[in-house]
N, C-alpha and C positions, 0 to 999 in steps of 0.2 A: 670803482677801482678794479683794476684787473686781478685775475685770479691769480695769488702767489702760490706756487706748490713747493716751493724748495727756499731757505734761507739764504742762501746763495745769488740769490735774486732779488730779494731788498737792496735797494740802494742802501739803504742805512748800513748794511753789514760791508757792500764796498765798499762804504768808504771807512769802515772801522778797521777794513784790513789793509788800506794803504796805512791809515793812522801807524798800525801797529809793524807794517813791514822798515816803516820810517823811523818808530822809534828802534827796530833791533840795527838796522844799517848805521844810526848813529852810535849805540853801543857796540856795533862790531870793528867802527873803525875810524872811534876815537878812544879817548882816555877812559871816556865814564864805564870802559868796558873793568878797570881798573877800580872803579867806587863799586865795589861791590851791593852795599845797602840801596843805593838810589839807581843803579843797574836795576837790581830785582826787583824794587817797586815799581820802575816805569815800564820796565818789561810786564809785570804785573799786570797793572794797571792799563795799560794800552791793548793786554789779550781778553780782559776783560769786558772791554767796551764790544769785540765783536763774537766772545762766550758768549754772554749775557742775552744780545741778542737772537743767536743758531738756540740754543735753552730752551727761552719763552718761545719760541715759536714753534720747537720740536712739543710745548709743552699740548699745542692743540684747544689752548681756551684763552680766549679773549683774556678774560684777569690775570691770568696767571703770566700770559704775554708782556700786558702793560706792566705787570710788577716788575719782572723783567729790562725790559726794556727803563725804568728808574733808573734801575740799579747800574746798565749799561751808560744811560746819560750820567752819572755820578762820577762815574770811573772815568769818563770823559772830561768832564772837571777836575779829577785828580790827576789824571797824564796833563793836562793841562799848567796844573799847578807846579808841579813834577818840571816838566820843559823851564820854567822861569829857575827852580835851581842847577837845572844842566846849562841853563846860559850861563848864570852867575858863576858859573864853576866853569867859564867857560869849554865847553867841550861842545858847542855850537856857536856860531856865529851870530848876530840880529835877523841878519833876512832869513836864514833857516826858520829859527826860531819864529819869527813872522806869520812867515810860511805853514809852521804848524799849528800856530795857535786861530789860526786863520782856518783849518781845517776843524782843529776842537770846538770851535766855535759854530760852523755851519754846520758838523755832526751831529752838536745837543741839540742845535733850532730844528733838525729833520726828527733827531729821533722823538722832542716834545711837540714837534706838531704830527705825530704818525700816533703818539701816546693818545693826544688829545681826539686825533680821527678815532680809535678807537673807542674812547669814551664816549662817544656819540654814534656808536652805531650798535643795532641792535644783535648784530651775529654774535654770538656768544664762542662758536668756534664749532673743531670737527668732531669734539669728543660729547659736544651735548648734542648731538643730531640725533 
């Protein structure tokens, strides 16, 4: 694997900040900007899949990374879960909706198989050197 120096440079984290530019473009210019409660959760929720990961990885240790990174594939399950009541509510369309949950979906497969690369390798990280 090539050497990552900057979180910005994970795939995992671009594709957590289209996730998350997708869901505010849908709260800024539909109704759900209007649902206050389920606005802030998925706004929430969707900044956390790409926190989560810039975190653990400013964190500089291997475990402390992977904890991280959980906690970002979770949140990714939750904006996920989140998108099926902004359909029902419609303030999205099916192919939108599709469209993201299609991304929620190949986000958690990267960031638990990037988890699992880590479980298997023996770097512990920069701060045990």
């Amino acid at each position: 694997m090539a050497t990552i120096n900057h979180f910005e440079e994970l795939e995992i984290w671009k594709m957590s900040r289209i996730l998350c530019t997708e869901v505010y473009n849908i709260i800024t210019k539909t109704e759900l900007k209007n649902d206050y409660k389920l606005k802030e959760q998925i706004n929430g929720s969707s900044g956390s899949v790409m926190d989560n990961i810039a975190e653990g990885f400013e964190r500089n240790g291997n475990k402390e990374f992977r904890q991280f990174l959980s906690i970002s594939k979770a949140s990714c399950g939750e904006t996920q879960s989140q998108l099926y009541r902004v359909l029902d509510r419609n303030y999205i369309d099916k192919e939108k909706f599709d469209e993201l949950k299609e991304l929620t979906i190949q986000l958690r497969k990267k960031i638990g198989s990037f988890i699992k690369y880590l479980n298997n390798n023996e770097y512990k990280g920069h701060k045990f050197r």
